[in-house]
Every structure is written in structure tokens, then in C-alpha cells.
C-alpha positions as a Markdown table, in Angstrom:
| # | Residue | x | y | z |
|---|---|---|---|---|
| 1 | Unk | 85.6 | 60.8 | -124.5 |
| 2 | Unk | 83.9 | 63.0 | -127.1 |
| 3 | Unk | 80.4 | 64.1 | -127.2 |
| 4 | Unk | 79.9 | 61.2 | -130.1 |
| 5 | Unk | 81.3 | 58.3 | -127.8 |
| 6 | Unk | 78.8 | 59.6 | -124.8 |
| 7 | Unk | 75.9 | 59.7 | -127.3 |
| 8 | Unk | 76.7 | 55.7 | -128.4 |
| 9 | Unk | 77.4 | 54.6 | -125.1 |
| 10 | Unk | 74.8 | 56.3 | -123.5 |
| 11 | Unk | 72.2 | 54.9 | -125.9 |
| 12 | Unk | 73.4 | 51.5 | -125.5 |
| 13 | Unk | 73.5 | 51.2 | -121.9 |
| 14 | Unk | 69.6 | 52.4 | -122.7 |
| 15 | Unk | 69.1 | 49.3 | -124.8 |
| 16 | Unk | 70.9 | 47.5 | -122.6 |
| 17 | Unk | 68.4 | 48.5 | -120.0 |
| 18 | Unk | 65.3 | 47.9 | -121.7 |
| 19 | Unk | 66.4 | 44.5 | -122.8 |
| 20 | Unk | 66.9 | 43.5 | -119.1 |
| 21 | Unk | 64.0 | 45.2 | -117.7 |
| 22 | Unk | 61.0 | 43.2 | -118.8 |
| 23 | Unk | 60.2 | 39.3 | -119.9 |
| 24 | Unk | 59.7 | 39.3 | -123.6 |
| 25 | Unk | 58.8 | 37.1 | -126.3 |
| 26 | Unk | 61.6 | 34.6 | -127.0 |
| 27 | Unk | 63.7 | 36.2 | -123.6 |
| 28 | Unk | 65.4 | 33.7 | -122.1 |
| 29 | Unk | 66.3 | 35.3 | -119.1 |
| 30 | Unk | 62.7 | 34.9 | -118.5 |
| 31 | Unk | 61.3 | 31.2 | -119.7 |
| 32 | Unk | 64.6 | 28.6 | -118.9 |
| 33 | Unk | 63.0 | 26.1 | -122.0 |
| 34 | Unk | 62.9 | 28.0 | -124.5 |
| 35 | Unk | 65.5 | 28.2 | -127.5 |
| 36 | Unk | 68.2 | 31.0 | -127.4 |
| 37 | Unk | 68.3 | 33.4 | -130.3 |
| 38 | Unk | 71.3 | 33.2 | -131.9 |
| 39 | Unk | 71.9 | 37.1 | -132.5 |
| 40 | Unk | 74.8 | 36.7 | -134.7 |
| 41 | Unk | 73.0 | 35.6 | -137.2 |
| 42 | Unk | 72.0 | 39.2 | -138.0 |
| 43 | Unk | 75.1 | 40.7 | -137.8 |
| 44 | Unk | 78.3 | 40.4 | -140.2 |
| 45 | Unk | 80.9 | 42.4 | -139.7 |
| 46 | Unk | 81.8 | 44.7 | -142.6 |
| 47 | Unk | 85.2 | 44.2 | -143.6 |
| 48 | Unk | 86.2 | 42.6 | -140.4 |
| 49 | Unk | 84.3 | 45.4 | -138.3 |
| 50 | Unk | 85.1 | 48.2 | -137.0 |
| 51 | Unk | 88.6 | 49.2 | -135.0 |
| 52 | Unk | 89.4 | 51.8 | -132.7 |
| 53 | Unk | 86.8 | 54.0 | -134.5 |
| 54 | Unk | 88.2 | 52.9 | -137.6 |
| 55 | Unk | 86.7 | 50.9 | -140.6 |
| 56 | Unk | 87.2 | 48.8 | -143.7 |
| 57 | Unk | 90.4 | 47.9 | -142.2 |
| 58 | Unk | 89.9 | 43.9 | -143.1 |
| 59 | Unk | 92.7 | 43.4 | -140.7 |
| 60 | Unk | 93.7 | 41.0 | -138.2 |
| 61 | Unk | 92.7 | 42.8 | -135.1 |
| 62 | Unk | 89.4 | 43.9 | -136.4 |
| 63 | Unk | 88.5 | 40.3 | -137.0 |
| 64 | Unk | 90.1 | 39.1 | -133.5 |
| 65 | Unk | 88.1 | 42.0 | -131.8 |
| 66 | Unk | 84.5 | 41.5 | -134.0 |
| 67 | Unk | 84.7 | 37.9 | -132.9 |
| 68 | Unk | 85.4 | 38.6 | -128.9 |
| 69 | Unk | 82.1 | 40.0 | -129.3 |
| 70 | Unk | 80.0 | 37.0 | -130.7 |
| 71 | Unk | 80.5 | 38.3 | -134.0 |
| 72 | Unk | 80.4 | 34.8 | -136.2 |
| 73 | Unk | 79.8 | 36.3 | -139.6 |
| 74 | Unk | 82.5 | 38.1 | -141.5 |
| 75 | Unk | 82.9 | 39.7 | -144.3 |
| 76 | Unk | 86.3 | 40.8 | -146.2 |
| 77 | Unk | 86.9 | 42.6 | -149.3 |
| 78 | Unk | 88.8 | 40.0 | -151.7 |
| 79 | Unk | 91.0 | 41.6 | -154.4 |
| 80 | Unk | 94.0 | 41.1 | -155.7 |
| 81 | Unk | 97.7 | 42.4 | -155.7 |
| 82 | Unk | 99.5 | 43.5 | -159.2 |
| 83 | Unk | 100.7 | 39.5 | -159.4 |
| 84 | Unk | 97.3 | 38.2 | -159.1 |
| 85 | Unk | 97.2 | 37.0 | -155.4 |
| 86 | Unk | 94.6 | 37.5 | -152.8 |
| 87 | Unk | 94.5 | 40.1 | -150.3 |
| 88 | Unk | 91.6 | 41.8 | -148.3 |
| 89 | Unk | 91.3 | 45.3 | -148.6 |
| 90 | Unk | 88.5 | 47.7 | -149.8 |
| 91 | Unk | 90.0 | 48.9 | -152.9 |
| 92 | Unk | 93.1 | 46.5 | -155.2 |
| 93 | Unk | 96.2 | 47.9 | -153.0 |
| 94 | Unk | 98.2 | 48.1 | -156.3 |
| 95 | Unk | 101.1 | 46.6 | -155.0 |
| 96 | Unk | 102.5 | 43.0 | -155.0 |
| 97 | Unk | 101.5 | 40.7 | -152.6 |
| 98 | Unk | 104.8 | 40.7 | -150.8 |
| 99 | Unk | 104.8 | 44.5 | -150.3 |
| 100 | Unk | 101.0 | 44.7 | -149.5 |
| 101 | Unk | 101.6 | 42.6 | -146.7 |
| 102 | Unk | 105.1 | 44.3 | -145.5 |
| 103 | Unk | 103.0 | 47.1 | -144.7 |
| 104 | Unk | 100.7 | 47.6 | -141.6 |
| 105 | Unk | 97.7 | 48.7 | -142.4 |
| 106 | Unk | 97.0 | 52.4 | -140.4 |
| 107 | Unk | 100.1 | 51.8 | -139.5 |
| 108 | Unk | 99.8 | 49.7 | -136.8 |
| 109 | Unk | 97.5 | 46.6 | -137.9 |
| 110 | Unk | 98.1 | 43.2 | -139.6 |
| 111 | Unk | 97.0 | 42.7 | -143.5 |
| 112 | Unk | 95.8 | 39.7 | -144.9 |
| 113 | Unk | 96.4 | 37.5 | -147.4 |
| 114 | Unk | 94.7 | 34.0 | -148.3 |
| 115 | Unk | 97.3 | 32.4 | -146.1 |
| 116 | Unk | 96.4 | 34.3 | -143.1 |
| 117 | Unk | 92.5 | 34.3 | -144.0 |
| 118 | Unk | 92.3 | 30.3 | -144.1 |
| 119 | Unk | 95.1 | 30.4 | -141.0 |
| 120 | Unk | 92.6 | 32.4 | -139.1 |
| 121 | Unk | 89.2 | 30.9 | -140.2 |
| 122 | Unk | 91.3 | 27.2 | -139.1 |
| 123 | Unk | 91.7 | 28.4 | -135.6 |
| 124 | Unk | 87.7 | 29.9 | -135.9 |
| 125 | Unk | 86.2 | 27.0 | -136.6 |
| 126 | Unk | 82.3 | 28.2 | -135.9 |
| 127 | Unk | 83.7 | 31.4 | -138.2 |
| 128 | Unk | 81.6 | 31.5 | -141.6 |
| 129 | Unk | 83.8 | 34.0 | -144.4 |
| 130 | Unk | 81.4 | 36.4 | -146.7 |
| 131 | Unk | 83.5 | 37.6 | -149.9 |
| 132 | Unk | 82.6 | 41.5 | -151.3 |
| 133 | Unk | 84.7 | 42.5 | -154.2 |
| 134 | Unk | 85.2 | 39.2 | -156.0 |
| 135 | Unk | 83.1 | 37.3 | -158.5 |
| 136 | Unk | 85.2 | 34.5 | -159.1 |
| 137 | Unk | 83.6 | 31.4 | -157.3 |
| 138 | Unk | 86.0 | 28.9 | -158.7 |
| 139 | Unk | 88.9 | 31.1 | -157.8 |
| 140 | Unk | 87.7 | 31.0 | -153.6 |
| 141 | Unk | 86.8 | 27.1 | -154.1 |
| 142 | Unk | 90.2 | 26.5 | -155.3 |
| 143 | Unk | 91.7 | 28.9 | -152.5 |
| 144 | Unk | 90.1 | 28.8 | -149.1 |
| 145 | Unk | 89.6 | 26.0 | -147.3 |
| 146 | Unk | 87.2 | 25.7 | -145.8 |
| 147 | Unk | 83.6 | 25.9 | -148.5 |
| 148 | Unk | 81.6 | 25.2 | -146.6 |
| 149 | Unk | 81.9 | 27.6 | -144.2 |
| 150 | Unk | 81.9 | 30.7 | -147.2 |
| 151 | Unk | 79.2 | 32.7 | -148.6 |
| 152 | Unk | 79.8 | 34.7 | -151.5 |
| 153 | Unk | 78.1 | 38.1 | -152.6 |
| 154 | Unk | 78.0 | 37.6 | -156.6 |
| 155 | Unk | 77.2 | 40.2 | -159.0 |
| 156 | Unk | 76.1 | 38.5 | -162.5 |
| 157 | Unk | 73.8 | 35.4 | -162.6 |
| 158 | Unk | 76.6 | 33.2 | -164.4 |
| 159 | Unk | 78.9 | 33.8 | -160.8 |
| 160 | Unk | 75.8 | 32.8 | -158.9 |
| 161 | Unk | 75.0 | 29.8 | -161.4 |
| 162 | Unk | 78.6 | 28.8 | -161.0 |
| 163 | Unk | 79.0 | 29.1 | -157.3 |
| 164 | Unk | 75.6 | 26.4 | -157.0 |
| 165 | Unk | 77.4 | 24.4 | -159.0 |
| 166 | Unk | 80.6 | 24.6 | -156.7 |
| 167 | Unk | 78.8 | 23.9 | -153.7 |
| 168 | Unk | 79.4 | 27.7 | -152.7 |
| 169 | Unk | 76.6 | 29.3 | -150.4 |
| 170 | Unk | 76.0 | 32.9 | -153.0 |
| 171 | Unk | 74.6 | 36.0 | -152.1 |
| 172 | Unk | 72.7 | 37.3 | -154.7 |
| 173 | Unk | 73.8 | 41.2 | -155.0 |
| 174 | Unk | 71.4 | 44.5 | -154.9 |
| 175 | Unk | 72.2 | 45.0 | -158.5 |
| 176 | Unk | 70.7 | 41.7 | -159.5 |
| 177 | Unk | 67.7 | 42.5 | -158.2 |
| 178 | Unk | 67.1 | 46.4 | -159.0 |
| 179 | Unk | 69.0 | 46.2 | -162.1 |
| 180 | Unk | 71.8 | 48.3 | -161.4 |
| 181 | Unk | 74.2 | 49.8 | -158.6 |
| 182 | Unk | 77.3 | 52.2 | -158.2 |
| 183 | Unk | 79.8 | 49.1 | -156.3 |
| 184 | Unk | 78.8 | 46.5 | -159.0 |
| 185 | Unk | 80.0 | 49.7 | -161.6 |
| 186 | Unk | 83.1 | 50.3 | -159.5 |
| 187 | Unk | 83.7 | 46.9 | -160.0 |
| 188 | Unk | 83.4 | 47.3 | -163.9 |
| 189 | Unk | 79.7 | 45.2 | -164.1 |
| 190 | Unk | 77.9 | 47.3 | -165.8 |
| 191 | Unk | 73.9 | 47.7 | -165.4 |
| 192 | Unk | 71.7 | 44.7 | -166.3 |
| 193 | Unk | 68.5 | 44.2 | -167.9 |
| 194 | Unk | 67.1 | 42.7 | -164.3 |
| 195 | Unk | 65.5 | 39.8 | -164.1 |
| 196 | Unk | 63.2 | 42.3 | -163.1 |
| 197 | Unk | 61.2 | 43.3 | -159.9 |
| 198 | Unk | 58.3 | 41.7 | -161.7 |
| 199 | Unk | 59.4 | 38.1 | -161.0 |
| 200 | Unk | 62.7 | 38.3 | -159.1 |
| 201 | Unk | 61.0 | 36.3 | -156.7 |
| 202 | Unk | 60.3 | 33.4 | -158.3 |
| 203 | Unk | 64.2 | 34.2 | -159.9 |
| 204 | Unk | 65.0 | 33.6 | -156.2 |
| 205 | Unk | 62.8 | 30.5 | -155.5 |
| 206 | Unk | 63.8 | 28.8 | -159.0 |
| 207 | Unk | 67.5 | 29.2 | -157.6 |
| 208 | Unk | 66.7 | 28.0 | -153.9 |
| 209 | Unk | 68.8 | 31.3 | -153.6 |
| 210 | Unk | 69.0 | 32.3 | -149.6 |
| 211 | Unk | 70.9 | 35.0 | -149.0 |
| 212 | Unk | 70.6 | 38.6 | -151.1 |
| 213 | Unk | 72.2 | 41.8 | -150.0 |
| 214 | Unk | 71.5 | 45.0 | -150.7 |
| 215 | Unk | 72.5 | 48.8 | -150.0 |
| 216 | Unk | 69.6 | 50.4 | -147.3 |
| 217 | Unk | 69.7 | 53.7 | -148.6 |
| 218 | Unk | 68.5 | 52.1 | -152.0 |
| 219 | Unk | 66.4 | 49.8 | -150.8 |
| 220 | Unk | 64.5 | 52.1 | -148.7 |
| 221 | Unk | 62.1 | 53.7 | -149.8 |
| 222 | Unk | 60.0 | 52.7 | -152.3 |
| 223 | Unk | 60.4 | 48.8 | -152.2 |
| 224 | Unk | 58.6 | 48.0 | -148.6 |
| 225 | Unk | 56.3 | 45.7 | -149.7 |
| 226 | Unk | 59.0 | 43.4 | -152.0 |
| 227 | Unk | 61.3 | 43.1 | -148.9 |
| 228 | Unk | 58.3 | 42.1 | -146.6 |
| 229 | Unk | 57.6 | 39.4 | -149.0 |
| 230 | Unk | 61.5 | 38.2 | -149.6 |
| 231 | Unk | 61.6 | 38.1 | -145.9 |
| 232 | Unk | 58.2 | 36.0 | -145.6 |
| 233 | Unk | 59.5 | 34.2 | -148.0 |
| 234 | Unk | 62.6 | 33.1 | -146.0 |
| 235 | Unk | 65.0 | 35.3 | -147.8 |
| 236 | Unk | 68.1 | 36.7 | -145.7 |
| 237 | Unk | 68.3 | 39.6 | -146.9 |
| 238 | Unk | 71.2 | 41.9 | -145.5 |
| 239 | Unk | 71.9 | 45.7 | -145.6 |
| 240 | Unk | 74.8 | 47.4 | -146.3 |
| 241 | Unk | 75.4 | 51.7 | -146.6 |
| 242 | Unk | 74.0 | 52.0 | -142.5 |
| 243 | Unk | 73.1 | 55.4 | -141.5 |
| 244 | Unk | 72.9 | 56.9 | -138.2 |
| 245 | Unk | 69.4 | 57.7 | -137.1 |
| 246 | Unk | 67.4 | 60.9 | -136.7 |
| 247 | Unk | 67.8 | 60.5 | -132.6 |
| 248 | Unk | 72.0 | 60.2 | -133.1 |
| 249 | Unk | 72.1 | 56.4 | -132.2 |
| 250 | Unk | 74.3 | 54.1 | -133.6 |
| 251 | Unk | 73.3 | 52.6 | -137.0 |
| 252 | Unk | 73.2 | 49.4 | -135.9 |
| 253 | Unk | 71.3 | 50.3 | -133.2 |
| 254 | Unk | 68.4 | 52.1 | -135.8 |
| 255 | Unk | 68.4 | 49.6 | -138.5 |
| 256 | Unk | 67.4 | 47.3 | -135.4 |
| 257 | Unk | 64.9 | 49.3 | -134.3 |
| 258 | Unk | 63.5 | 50.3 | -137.1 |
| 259 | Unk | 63.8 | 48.4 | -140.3 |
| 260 | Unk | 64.4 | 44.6 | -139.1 |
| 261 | Unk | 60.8 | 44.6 | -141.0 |
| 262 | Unk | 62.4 | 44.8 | -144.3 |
| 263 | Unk | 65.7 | 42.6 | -143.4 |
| 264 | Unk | 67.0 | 39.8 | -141.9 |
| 265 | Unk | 70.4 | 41.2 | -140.6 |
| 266 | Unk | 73.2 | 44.5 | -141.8 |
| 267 | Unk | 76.7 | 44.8 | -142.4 |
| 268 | Unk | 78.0 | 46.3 | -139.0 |
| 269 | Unk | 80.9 | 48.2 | -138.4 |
| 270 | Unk | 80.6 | 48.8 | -134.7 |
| 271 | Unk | 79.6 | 45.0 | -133.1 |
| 272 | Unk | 78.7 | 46.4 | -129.9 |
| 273 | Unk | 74.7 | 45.8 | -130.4 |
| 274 | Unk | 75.7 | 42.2 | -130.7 |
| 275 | Unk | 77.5 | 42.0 | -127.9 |
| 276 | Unk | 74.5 | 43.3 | -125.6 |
| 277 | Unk | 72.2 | 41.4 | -127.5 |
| 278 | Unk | 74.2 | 38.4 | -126.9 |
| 279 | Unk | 73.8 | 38.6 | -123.1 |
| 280 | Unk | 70.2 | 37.9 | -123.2 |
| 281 | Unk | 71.2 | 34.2 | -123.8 |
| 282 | Unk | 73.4 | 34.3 | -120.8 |
């Protein structure tokens, strides 16, 4: 184990500690009546999660792994192959279909296709998907199976427009809201005239839009006050672009202690906060 591994497990078995040590607010360990939070709620795990150190995999194992540990929420990269078909992976593999999915990814782990996705959300059936890289509504309404159990992060108000029409649960993206940002480039969408800061709010509550996302290291800082109020506002607002924190602990791990004030969950590589978290309820 490398100095790096006993950092994160040392800090976690901390956390672990301090969650167990004392009767909270909301700690069911402590008052038998009361609700149980439902900690995955904060947590989706970024393209699939994380894998033997590893991420953006959007594999098979990631997903089977992320979801042994309570994970419920997860995201994939949606692109396609050089004849048009779906595949999850971080960046358009530039291959056909049939030869993206001969190969295993790293080697040694399982790609996926749409086949496989809506095979392996069937036999998840409390699994919710959340699309990156795609801005296609109609093209995931037509293709996965299972609507309402999707939530999509779209990049241009005619997506989102289109994916409330659909019945599709969108995810109003950073560059929506600020105007501009480097993945909606990558992805070709060009900067926006915003709807602007000045009255994306009521953008937001016009649209009964409920989820947003948005990169942390953007977000932060400069734009406390607007995420307070998005949050008060009952906006699920998730970060992406994690960093680890001054002290060396996880990224997960810091965004939870330290800036749950200005979100309502992250994109997590590593799911082993969850999993901590998650034994509070038991």
C-alpha cells in the first residue's frame, strides 16, 4: 500500500469514527423514529466510478462495484461509434460499434453499448442513468428503456425544452448558467449569451428545472451567494472537477466537508464516503 492509499484509508476510518462516536441531528443510530437519510442521493458516480484506482472507465465492473457500495446514481459518457451507435466512453472511441466493444477497456474490463446499458439498468431496477456527452433527448427516449429512471445533463435550452417535452428529467449544464465552459466547447457548443446570472433563477423556476450541474473549480469562488440561494431554492445542484483538499483527504471526502453549503451532491470517482455514510442507516 502506498503512502496515498494510507492517507485515504486512514482519513476515512477517521470519518468513520466521528460518525459513530456521537448522536447527531438526523443519526439514526441514535433516535429509532426518525427517517434515514438516503446518502446516495448525493453521490453519482462519474462515469460508472472509480476502478482499481482507475477512472472514466464507464465499464461494467465500475458500475457493478459503484453499486455494491449504495451507489444508486450513475453517470456514463454517451457517444457514439463511426456508424452512429451508442457507446459509453469519455471521448467518441472512433471506431465502429462492433470493434469498440471487441475490445476491453484497460485491457481487462467490459465496454458498453446501449444493449448492455439498458441490460444492466433491467437487472438494477432502483438504478437511475445520468447522460454527459450527449444532447440529444429524443435520441435516449427512443433508445433506453427505461425514462423514467434517466436524467440528462443538456447543454443548449432547446435540448432542455425538448427533454420537458419528452418526459426526460434534464440537468441544466454549468454553461447555461455562467454563459460559457471548456466541456460544452469540447463538445462543439460554443459560448452563449446566458440567460444570465441576473435572472437565471427565475430561468430555473419558469422551467420547474431541478437538477443543474456544474464544474467546482468554476463555481467556487466568486458565486457563494447564488448557489446558497439555488440550493434554498430546492435546486440539486451537483459538482463535477473534485479536488483533493489542503489536508490530503479524499475529494469526496472535502467537498463534504466543506462545500455541501453550496451543493446538493458531486460526481464521485471513489464511492467509499458513500459506503461509510451508508452505515449510519444500518
Amino acid at each position: 500500500m502506498n503512502n496515498k492509499q494510507i492517507t485515504r484509508t486512514f482519513l476515512l476510518t477517521m470519518l468513520l469514527f466521528t460518525t459513530f462516536s456521537c448522536c447527531k441531528d438526523n443519526d439514526c443510530k441514535c433516535d429509532p423514529n426518525c427517517k434515514k437519510i438516503e446518502y446516495w442521493e448525493y453521490f453519482i458516480a462519474h462515469a460508472g466510478g472509480s476502478i482499481d484506482g482507475i477512472n472514466y472507465t464507464n465499464c461494467l465492473e465500475a458500475l457493478n462495484l459503484s453499486y455494491s457500495k449504495s451507489c444508486r446514481l450513475f453517470e456514463l459518457d454517451i457517444v457514439l461509434t463511426t456508424d452512429g451507435k451508442i457507446v459509453a466512453k469519455h471521448d467518441p472511441p472512433g471506431t465502429t460499434e462492433a470493434e469498440f466493444m471487441s475490445q476491453l477497456i484497460e485491457g481487462k474490463y467490459t465496454p458498453m453499448n446501449m444493449e448492455s446499458i439498458n441490460e444492466w439498468f433491467h437487472k438494477h431496477s432502483d438504478a437511475i442513468l445520468v447522460t454527459d456527452k450527449i444532447n440529444d433527448p429524443q435520441r435516449i427516449y427512443d433508445e433506453f428503456l427505461f425514462r423514467d429512471r434517466v436524467i440528462m445533463e443538456l447543454f443548449t435550452w432547446e435540448a432542455v425544452d425538448k427533454a420537458i417535452e419528452l418526459g426526460i428529467k434534464p440537468m441544466v449544464s454549468e454553461n447555461l448558467i455562467f454563459g460559457k465552459s471548456k466541456k460544452a466547447m469540447k463538445m462543439g457548443i460554443m459560448p452563449i449569451e446566458s440567460k444570465s446570472i441576473a435572472n437565471i433563477e427565475q430561468v430555473l423556476k419558469d422551467k420547474r428545472i431541478e437538477y443543474i450541474c456544474m464544474s467546482r473549480i468554476y463555481a467556487l469562488p466568486g458565486n457563494e451567494d447564488l448557489l446558497k440561494r439555488l440550493k434554498a431554492n430546492g435546486i440539486k445542484n451537483y459538482f463535477f472537477h473534485l479536488e483533493w483538499g489542503t489536508n490530503g483527504e479524499p475529494a469526496e471526502q472535502y467537498v463534504w466537508i466543506n462545500e455541501m453549503d453550496y451543493c446538493y451532491g458531486m460526481y464521485a470517482n471513489n464511492l467509499d464516503l458513500l459506503e461509510i455514510l451508508n452505515k449510519k442507516n444500518h
